[in-house]
C-alpha positions as YAML, in Angstrom:
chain: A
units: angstrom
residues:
- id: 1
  name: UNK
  ca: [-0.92, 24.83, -24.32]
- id: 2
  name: UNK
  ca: [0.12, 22.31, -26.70]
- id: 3
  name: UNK
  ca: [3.77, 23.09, -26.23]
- id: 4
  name: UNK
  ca: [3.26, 22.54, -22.48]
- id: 5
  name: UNK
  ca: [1.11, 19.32, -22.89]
- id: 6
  name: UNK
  ca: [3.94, 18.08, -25.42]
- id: 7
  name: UNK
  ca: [6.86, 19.12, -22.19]
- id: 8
  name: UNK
  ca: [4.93, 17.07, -19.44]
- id: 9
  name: UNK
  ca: [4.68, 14.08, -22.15]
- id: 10
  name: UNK
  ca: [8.07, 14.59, -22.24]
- id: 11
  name: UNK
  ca: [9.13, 14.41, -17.85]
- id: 12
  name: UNK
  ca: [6.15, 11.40, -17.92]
- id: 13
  name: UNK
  ca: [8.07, 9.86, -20.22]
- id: 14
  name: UNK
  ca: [11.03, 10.26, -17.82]
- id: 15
  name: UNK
  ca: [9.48, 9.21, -14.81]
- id: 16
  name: UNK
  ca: [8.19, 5.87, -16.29]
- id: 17
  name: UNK
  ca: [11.91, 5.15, -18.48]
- id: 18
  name: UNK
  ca: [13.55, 5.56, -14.83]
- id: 19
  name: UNK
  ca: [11.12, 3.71, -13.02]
- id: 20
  name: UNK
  ca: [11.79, 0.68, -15.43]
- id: 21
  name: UNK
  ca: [15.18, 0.60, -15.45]
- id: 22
  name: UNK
  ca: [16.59, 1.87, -12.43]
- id: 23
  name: UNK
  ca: [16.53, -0.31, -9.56]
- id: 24
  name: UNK
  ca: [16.91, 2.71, -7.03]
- id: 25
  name: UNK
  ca: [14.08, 4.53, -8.09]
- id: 26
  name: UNK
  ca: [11.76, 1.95, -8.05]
- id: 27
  name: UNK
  ca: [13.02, 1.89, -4.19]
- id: 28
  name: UNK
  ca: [13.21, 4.96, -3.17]
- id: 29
  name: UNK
  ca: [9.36, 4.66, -4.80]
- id: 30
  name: UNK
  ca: [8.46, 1.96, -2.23]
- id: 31
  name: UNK
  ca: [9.53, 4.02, 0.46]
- id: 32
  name: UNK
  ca: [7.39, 6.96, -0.94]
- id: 33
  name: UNK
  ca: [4.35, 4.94, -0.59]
- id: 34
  name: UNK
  ca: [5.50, 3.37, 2.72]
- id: 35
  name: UNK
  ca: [5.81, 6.89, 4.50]
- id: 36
  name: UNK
  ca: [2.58, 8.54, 2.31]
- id: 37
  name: UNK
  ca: [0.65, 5.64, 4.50]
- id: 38
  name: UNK
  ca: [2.48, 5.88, 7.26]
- id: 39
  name: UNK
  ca: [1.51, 10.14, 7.24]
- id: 40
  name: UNK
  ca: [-2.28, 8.85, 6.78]
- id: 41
  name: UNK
  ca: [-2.41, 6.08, 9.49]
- id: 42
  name: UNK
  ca: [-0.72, 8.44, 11.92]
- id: 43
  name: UNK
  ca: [-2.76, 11.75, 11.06]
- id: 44
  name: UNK
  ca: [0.36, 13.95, 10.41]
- id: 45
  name: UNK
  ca: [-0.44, 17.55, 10.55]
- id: 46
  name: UNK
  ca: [-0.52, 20.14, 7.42]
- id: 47
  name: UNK
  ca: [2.96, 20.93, 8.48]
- id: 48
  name: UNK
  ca: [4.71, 17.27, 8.45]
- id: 49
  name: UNK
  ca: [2.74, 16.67, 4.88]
- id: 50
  name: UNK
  ca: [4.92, 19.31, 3.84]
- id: 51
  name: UNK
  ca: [7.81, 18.41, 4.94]
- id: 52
  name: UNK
  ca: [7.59, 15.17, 3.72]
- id: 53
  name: UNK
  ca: [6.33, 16.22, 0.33]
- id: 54
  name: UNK
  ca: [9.48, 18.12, -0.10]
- id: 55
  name: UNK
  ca: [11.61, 15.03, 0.97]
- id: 56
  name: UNK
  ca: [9.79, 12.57, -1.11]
- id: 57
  name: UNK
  ca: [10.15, 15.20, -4.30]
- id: 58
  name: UNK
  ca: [13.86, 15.68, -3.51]
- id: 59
  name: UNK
  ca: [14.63, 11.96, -3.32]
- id: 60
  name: UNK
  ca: [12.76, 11.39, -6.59]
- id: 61
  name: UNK
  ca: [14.46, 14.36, -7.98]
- id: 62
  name: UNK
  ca: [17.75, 13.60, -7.13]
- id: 63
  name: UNK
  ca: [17.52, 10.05, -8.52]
- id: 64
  name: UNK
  ca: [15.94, 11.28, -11.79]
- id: 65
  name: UNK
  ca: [19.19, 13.46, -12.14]
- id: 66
  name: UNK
  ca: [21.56, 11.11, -10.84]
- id: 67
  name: UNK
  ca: [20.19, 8.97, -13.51]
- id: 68
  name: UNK
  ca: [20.66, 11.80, -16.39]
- id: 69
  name: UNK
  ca: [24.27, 12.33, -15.10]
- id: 70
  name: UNK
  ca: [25.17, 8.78, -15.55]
- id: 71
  name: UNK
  ca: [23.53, 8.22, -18.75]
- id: 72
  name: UNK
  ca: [25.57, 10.89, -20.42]
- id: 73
  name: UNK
  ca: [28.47, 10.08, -18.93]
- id: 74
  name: UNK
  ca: [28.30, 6.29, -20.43]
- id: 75
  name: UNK
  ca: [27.48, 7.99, -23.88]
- id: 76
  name: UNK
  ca: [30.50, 10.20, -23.58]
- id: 77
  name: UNK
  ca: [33.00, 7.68, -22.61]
- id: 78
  name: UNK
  ca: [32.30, 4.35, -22.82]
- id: 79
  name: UNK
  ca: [35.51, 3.11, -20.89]
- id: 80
  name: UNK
  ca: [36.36, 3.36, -17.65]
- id: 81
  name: UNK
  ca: [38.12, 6.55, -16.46]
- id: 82
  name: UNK
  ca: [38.61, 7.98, -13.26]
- id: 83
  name: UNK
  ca: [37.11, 11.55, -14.02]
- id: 84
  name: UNK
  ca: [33.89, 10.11, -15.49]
- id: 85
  name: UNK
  ca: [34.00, 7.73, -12.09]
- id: 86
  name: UNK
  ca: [34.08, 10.67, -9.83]
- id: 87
  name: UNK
  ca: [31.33, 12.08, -11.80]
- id: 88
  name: UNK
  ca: [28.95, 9.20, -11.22]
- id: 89
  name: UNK
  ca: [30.16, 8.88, -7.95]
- id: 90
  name: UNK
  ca: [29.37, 12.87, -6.86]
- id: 91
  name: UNK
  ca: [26.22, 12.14, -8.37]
- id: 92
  name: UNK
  ca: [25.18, 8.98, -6.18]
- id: 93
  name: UNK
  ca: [26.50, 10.67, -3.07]
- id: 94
  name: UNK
  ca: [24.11, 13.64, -4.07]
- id: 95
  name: UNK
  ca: [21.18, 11.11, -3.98]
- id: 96
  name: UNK
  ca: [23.24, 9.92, -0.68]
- id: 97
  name: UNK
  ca: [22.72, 13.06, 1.31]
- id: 98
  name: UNK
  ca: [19.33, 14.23, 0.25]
- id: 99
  name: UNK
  ca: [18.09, 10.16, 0.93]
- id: 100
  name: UNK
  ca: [19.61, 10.78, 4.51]
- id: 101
  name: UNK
  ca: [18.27, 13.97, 5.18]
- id: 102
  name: UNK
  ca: [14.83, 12.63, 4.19]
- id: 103
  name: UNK
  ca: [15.49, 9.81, 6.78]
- id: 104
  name: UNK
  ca: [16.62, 12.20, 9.26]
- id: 105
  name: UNK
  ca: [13.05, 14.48, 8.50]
- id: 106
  name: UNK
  ca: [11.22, 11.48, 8.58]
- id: 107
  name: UNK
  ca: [12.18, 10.03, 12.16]
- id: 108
  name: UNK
  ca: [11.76, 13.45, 13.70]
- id: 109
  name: UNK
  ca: [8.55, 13.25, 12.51]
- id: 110
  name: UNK
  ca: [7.16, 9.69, 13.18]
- id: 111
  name: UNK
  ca: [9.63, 8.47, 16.15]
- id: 112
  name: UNK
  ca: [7.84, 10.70, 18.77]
- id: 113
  name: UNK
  ca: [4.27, 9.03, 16.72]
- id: 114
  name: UNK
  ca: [5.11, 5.26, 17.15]
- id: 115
  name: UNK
  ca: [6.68, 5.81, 20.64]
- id: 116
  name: UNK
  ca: [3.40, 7.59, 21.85]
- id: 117
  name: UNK
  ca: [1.53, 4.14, 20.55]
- id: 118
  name: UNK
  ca: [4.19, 1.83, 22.10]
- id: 119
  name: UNK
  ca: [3.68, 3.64, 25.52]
- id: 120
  name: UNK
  ca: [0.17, 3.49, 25.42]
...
């Protein structure tokens, strides 16, 4: 138990070092929070709170690594080179695609929601 108290000290720890310094994750944050009250003012069903759950944690998650990824590869080479820039550039086009796909999950899911208001 203490092992696994000492391991989610540890991905805390994470969380709150990203949120500080990376810009990105302190937006993609926002938009968490923005979409959590948008699933609560609209009364999404059990369904669409999972789906957007999964988004939200894959956004998050992606960012978090993205993060990892570049921080090592700034401690490995400190200069510029083109493989390293490739690296960090796979890695924010991971964050890219997931971000999108969120978006994507997210309008199929409210567009039909704020139309139905707007044609009321």
């Amino acid at each position: 138990m203490k092992r696994l108290n000492r391991s989610i000290g540890f991905a805390l720890n994470g969380i709150q070092s990203c949120f500080k310094q990376e810009p990105n994750f302190k937006i993609h944050t926002v938009f968490a929070l923005m979409v959590i009250a948008a699933g609560v003012f609209f009364k999404i069903a059990n369904i669409e709170w999972i789906v957007i759950t999964i988004c939200i944690g894959a956004v998050l998650a992606a960012e978090l690594i993205n993060t990892a990824i570049e921080g090592l590869c700034n401690i490995i080479h400190k200069e510029e080179h083109p493989v390293i820039k490739l690296i960090k550039d796979v890695s924010a086009a991971a964050v890219l695609i997931v971000a999108i796909t969120s978006i994507i999950c997210g309008a199929v899911i409210f567009i039909p929601k704020i139309l139905s208001i707007i044609n009321q």
